[in-house]
N, C-alpha and C positions, 0 to 999 in steps of 0.2 A: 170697461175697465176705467177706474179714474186714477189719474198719474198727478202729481206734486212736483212742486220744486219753487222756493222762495225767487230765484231766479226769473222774472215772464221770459225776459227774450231766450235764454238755454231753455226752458221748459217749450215756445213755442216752435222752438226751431227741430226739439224731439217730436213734436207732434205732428209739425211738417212734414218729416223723414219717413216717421211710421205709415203717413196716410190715416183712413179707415177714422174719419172724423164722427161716424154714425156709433162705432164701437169704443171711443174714445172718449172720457172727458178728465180736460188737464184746466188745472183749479191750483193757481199762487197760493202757495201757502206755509207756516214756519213748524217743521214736527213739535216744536217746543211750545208754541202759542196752544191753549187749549182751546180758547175760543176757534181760531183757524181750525183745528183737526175734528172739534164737532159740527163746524158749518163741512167741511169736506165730507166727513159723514154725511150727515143730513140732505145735503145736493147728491152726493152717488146716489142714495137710496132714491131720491124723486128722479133721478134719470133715469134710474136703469130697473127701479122698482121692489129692490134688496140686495143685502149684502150677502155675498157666496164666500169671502175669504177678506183677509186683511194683514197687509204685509208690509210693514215697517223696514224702511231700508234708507232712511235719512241717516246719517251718519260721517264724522270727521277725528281726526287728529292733529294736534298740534304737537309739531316735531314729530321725529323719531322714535323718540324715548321721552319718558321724564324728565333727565339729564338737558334732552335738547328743548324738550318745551318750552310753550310761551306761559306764563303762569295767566297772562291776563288775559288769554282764549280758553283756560280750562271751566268757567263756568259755563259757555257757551257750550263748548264741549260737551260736559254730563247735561246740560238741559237736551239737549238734539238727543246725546246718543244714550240717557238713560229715561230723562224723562219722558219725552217724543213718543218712545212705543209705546209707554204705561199709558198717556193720553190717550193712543190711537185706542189698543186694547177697553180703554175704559169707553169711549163714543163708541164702539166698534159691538160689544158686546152684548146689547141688547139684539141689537141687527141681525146676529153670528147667530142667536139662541133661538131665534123667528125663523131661521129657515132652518135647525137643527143639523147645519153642517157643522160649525164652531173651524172653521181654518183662518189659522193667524198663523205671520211668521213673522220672527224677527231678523234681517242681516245687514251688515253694513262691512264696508271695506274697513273701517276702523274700527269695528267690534269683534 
């Protein structure tokens, strides 16, 4: 399983906890950057040898509401929490259709 997070030290410190560094690889990366989500791509696949599923779960809100929102974190925003999985989905789909499982999901606490 390969795990994300723009973060290294949160992303390493999940990886610590979990253990099982054989079944594991955690790879810095921005769901919004394409570049990033096709090199994450492209390294799961030479680790692990193909892709079985693809699950987008980067995701954020600013404020509460609209009302409470920051207007100058809403581009960030739709890039993570719209763009992000369209990228993943799009590096993701050739992979999905090579082994004819095709499992993606998308979820985010802000979605």
């Amino acid at each position: 399983m390969a795990v994300t997070g723009r973060n290294e030290s949160k992303l390493k410190a999940f990886l610590d906890e979990a253990g099982h560094s054989d079944l594991l690889l955690g790879l810095v990366a921005d769901a919004a950057d394409r570049q990033a989500t096709e090199s994450v791509v492209t390294r799961t696949v030479e680790r692990f040898g193909a892709l079985d599923a693809a699950v987008a779960n980067a995701g954020f809100m600013s404020g509460d509401s609209i009302g409470a929102g920051d207007p100058t974190q809403w581009s960030p925003m739709v890039l993570t929490n719209v763009l992000g999985p369209a990228l993943l989905a799009h590096a993701a789909l050739p992979h999905l259709e090579a082994t004819r499982i095709h499992n993606s999901a998308n979820t985010s606490e802000a979605s």
